[in-house]
Structures are given as structure tokens and as C-alpha cells.
C-alpha positions in Angstrom: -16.5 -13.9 27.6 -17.7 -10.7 29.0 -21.2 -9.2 27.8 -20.0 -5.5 27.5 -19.2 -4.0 23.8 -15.8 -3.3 23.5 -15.6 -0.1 22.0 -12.2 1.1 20.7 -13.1 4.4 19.9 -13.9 5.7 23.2 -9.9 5.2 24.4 -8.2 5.3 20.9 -7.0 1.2 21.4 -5.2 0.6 18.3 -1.8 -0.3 20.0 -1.7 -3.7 18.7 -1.7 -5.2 22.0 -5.5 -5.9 22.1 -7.5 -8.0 19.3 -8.9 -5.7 16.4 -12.6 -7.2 17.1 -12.6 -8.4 20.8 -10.2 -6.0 22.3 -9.5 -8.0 25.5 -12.5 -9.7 25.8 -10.9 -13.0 25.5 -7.9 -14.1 27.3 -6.1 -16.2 24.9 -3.0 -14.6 23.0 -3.0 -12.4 20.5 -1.3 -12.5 17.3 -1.3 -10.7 14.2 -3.4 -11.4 11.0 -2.9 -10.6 7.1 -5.7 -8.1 5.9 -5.7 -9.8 2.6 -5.7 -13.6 3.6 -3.9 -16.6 2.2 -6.6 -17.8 0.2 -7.8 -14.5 -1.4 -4.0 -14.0 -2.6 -3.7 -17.5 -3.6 -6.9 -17.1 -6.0 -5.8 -13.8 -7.2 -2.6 -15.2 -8.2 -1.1 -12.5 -6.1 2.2 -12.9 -4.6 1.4 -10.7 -1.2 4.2 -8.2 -2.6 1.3 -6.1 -4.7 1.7 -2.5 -3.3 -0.9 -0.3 -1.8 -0.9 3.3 -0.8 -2.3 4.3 2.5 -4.0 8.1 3.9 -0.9 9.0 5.0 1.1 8.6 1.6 2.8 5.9 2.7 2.8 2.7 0.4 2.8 -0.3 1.7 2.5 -4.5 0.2 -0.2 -6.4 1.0 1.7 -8.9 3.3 2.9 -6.3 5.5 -0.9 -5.3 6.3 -1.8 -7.2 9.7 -3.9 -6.6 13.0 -3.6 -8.5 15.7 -6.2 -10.8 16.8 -7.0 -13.1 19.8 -6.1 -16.6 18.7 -9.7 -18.1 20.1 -11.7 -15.7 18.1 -9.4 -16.2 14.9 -9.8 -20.2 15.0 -13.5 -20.3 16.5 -15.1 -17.3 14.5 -12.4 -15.8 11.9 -11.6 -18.9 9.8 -14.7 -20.3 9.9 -15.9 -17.3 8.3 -12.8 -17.0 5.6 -13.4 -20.6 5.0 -17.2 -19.8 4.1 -16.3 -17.1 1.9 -13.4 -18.5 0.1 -15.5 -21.6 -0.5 -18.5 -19.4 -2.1 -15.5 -16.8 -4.2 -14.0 -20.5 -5.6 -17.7 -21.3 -7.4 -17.8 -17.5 -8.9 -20.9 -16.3 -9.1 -22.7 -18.8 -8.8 -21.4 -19.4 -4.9 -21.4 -15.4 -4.4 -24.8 -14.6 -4.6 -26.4 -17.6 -2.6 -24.3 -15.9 0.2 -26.0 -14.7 2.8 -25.5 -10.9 2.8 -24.9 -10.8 6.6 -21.8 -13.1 6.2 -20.3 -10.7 3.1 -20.8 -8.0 5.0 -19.2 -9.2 7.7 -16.4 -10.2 5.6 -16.1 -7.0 3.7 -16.7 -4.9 6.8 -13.7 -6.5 8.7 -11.8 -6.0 5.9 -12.4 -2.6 5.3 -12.1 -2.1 9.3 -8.7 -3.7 9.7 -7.6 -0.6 7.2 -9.1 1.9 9.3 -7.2 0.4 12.4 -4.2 0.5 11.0 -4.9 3.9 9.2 -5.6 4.7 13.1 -2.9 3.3 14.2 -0.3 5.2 12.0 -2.0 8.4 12.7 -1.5 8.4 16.3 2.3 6.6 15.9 2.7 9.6 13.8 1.4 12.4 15.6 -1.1 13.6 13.1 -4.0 12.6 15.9 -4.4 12.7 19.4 -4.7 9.5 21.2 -8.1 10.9 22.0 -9.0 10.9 18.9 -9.1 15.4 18.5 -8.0 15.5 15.3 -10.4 13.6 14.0 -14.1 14.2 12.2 -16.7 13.2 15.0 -18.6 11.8 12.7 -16.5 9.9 11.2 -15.3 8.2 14.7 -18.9 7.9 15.1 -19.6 5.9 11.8 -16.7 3.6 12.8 -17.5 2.6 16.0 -20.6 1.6 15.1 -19.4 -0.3 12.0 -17.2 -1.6 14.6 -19.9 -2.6 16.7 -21.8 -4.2 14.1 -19.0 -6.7 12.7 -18.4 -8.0 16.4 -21.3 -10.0 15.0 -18.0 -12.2 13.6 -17.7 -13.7 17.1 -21.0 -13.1 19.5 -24.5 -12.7 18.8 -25.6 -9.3 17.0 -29.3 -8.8 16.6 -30.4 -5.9 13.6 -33.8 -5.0 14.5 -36.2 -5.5 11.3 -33.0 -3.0 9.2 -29.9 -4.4 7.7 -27.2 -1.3 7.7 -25.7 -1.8 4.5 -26.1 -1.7 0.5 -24.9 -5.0 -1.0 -25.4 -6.3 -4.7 -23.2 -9.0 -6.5 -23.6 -8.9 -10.2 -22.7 -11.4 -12.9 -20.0 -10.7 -15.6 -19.6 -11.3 -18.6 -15.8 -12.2 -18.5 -15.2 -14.9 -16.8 -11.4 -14.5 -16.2 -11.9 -11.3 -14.7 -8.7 -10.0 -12.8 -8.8 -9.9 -8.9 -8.8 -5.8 -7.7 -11.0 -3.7 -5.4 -11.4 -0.6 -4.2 -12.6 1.7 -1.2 -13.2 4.5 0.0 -13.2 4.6 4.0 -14.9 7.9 4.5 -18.2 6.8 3.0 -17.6 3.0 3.8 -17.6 1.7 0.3 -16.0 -0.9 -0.8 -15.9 -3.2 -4.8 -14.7 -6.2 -5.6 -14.3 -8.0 -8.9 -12.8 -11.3 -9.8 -13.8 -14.2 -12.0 -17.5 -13.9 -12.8 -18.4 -11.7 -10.5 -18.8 -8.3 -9.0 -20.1 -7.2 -5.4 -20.4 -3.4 -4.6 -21.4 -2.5 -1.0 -21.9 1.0 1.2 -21.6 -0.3 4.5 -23.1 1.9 6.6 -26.2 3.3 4.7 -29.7 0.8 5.7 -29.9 -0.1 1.8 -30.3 3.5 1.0 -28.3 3.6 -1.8 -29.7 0.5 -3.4 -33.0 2.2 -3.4 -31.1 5.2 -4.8 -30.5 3.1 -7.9 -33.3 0.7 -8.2 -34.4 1.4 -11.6 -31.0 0.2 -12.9 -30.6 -2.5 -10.8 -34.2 -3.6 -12.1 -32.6 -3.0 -15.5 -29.8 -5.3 -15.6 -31.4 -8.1 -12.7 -29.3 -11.2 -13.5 -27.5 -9.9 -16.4 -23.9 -10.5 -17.0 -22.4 -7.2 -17.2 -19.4 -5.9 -19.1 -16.3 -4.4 -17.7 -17.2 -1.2 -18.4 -20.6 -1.7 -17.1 -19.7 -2.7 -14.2 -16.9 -0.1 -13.2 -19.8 2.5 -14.3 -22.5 1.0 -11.8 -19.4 0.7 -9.4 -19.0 5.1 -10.1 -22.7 5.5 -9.0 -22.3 4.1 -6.1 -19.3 5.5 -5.5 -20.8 8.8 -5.8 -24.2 8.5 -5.0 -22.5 6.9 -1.2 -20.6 10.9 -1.1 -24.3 12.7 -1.7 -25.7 10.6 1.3 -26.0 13.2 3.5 -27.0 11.3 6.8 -25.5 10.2 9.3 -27.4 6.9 10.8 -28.0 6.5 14.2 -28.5 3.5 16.0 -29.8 2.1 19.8 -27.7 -0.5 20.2 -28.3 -2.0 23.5 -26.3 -5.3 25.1 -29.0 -7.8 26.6 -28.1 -11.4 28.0 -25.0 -12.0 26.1 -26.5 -10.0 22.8 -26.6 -6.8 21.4 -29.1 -5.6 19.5 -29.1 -2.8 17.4 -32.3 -0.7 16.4 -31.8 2.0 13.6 -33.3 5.7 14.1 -35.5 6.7 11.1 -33.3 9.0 8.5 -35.4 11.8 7.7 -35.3 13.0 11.8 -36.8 16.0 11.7 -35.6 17.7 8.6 -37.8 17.6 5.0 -34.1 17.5 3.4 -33.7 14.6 0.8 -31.6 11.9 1.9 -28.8 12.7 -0.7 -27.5 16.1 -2.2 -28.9 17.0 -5.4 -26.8 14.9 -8.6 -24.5 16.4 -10.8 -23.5 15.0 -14.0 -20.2 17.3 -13.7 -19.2 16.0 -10.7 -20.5 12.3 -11.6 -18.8 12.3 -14.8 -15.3 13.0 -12.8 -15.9 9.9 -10.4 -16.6 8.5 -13.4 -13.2 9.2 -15.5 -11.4 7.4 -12.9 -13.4 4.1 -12.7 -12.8 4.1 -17.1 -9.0 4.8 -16.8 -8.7 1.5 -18.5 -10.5 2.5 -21.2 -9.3 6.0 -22.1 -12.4 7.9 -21.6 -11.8 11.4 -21.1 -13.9 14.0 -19.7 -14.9 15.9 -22.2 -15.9 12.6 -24.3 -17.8 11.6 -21.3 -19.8 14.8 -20.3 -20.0 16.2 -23.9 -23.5 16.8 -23.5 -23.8 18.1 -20.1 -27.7 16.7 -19.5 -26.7 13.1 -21.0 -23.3 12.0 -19.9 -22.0 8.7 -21.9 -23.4 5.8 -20.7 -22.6 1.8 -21.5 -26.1 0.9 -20.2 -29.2 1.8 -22.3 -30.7 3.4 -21.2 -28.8 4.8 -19.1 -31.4 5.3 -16.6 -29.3 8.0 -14.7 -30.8 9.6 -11.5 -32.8 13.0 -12.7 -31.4 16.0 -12.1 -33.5 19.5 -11.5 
């Protein structure tokens, strides 16, 4: 196995002739992998022909989302991992939160990068980006390579120096039949979950910012079994509170004797600005509307009083706003 990081950024490879993870790394064959797998369908008593919508308007079902992958790192690293997972998701949460957050996020951030590769891919098929990537935020290429970079810790030794990069919190809930769905949101690396007892939130790319962000809460509710309203609403603040981040982390990431390690650059730099854009209930309470669909909440019910906007915790221990 070569030592170098295979960065598919830097030559647009999303082809589907080189492994998602590895690129060509390995030299076994390569073959292509469901997004969603087997067992996560099975469990969600999903049939694999559930629909999704992609960027690009087009929708596609869940069995049609693959990437291709080098058959030595899907039976020697892949699986292993999927079996790990799947093991903890059948207990509910009880399994989920002895997890080790460094194998969730390694689960959820392959997931949620198998997406952008074939978002990638279907943008460059479709001439809407350059195979150099021109049409494309810098930043954004930027805060998926190194996502990219940091799940290659699926297959070869990845060290994060005294940081972890992510937000990650799995909640109890009170209804234990709770329906398999999740959501995400690729341009702030986001991602929920919820099925059975259980509910994980993480922002991927953030080193625990946002879970300091809403500490207070989270203190509030430590081991409590939350409601589905609850939990959609903590879901919406992070949702929202991952958009006012307003840093983009940097990293050294440096490849030593068969490892990489990866230090993270403090993220005040050299500007007094806070980490995140000032809250607004307004704007909050909109995020907000579309995590309640399910409940009929509309916006004027929920920001009837501009300074207090309904809440299904109490309190509602919402960030302060100046």
C-alpha cells in the first residue's frame, strides 16, 4: 500500500474507475457499493426503492446510489466497520452511545462523502463543473478534501493531534419505534439520524464547535429521552447554528511512516471576530418550520413573539441574541 494521501480533489477523480477512499492505492478490483447498505435498509424496513432528490434536481432511489470501491479495502476495512455499526444501531441506544465517536464519524462521514462524489460526479458528466473543479466554491473543495482525508482513517492509520474535527451527540428518545430518516446538508457537513430509540446529530467538520455552541442545552437534557419534537428542534439548532460558523478549519496534515497525522490550526487566527454570525430568531425560526412540518407549526405560531420563539424544551435555553 503506498504511504502518499490520495487526494481526489487536486485532479477532479470521480470517474468511477478508481476507489471512492483509496483511489488507486490498492491494486485489487474495484466494484461498486450501495450508499445506503443492506443492513441499514433491512432495519429500516426500506425496500431500496425510497426516492431521494440530488443538487442537481434530479431524483434518484436509494439502490441506485453506489461508488465504486477497491474490493480489499471493502472486505478488510468497509465491512468490518458496517458490521460494527449495524451491530451497535440493532441494540438502539443503548449500543449507539457506547460507540466510539471516531467509528460514527467515520461511518457518517463516508456516507455523507459518497454523496458528494456522486454529486461531483454528475456535475462534471453534466457540464455544470470543470474537471478542474472552476466552477466550484474553493472553500468548499477545500472542506471536502480534508473531510476526505480524514475518513481514509476507514482503511490506514489517521492520527488527530489532541482535536477531534467533528460535533457528535446521540440522544435518547422517547419513542421507541421511531421511523428510520435522516437528513443533510453537504455545504456545512451536517448530517441527523433517527431510528428506534435514538437520535445522533453531527457537523463534521467543526472541532466540537458547535457542541460548545449549545452546551447549556445539551447539559439540560444529559441522558433524557427526548420527544419527536424535541429532537427535530435540537436537530434545527444545529442545523443552523453549523450555517453561522463562520470558519473555515485548517489543518497540517502531514504523512509519516505509513501514517498521517493531522494537527488543527487554532480558529480565532488573527481576527477578534466570533466564531459564529450573530443568531436570529427570524432566521432560526424558518430552519425551524421545516424540521416541525410534521407537526403543523407555522411561522407565525412559532416566532409570534420575536425575542422568544416557541420552544418544546423549558427552558428553552436559546443562544442570546444582542
Amino acid at each position: 500500500m503506498s504511504s502518499t494521501i490520495y487526494q481526489p480533489f487536486k485532479n477532479f477523480d470521480f470517474k468511477f474507475r478508481n476507489c471512492f477512499l483509496s483511489g488507486d492505492t490498492f491494486k485489487s478490483p474495484v466494484e461498486e457499493i450501495t450508499i445506503l447498505p443492506s443492513w441499514l435498509l433491512k432495519v429500516a424496513n426500506f425496500s431500496g426503492d425510497e426516492q431521494i432528490k440530488l443538487l442537481d434536481e434530479s431524483v434518484r432511489s436509494y439502490n441506485t446510489l453506489k461508488v465504486p470501491c477497491n474490493s480489499e479495502v471493502l472486505a478488510l476495512f468497509v465491512q468490518p466497520l458496517e458490521e460494527k455499526i449495524a451491530a451497535a444501531f440493532e441494540k438502539g441506544y443503548e449500543g449507539v452511545s457506547q460507540l466510539d465517536e471516531a467509528d460514527l464519524f467515520k461511518w457518517i462521514g463516508k456516507f455523507l462523502y459518497s454523496l458528494i462524489y456522486i454529486e461531483m460526479n454528475a456535475a462534471v458528466r453534466l457540464q455544470q463543473l470543470s474537471e478542474d473543479g472552476l466552477n466550484m466554491s474553493q472553500g468548499l473543495m477545500h472542506k471536502f478534501g480534508n473531510l476526505h482525508t480524514m475518513i481514509q482513517s476507514i482503511y490506514q492509520d489517521v492520527v488527530f493531534e489532541d482535536f477531534s474535527p467533528w460535533s457528535i451527540i446521540v440522544v435518547p428518545l422517547e419513542d421507541q419505534e421511531t421511523a428510520f430518516s435522516f437528513r443533510d446538508e453537504i455545504n456545512t457537513l451536517t448530517f441527523s439520524l433517527k431510528l428506534k430509540d435514538f437520535g445522533i446529530i453531527a457537523c463534521l467538520q467543526d472541532n466540537g464547535t458547535n457542541k460548545r455552541y449549545h452546551e447549556e442545552l445539551l447539559q439540560q437534557i444529559a441522558e433524557k429521552p427526548l420527544s419527536a419534537q424535541q429532537f427535530e428542534e435540537l436537530c434545527a439548532r444545529f442545523f443552523y447554528s453549523a450555517y453561522l460558523f463562520n470558519r473555515l478549519p485548517e489543518y497540517t496534515i502531514m504523512p509519516v511512516e505509513g501514517s498521517i497525522y493531522i494537527d488543527a490550526m487554532p480558529l480565532k487566527g488573527t481576527t477578534n471576530k466570533p466564531l459564529f454570525d450573530q443568531w436570529q430568531h427570524k432566521t432560526y425560526a424558518q430552519v425551524l418550520q421545516d424540521f416541525w412540518k410534521p407537526w403543523g407549526h407555522t411561522l407565525f405560531e412559532i416566532i409570534k413573539d420575536p425575542l422568544h420563539p416557541i420552544s418544546y424544551f423549558q427552558p428553552a435555553s436559546l443562544p442570546e441574541i444582542s
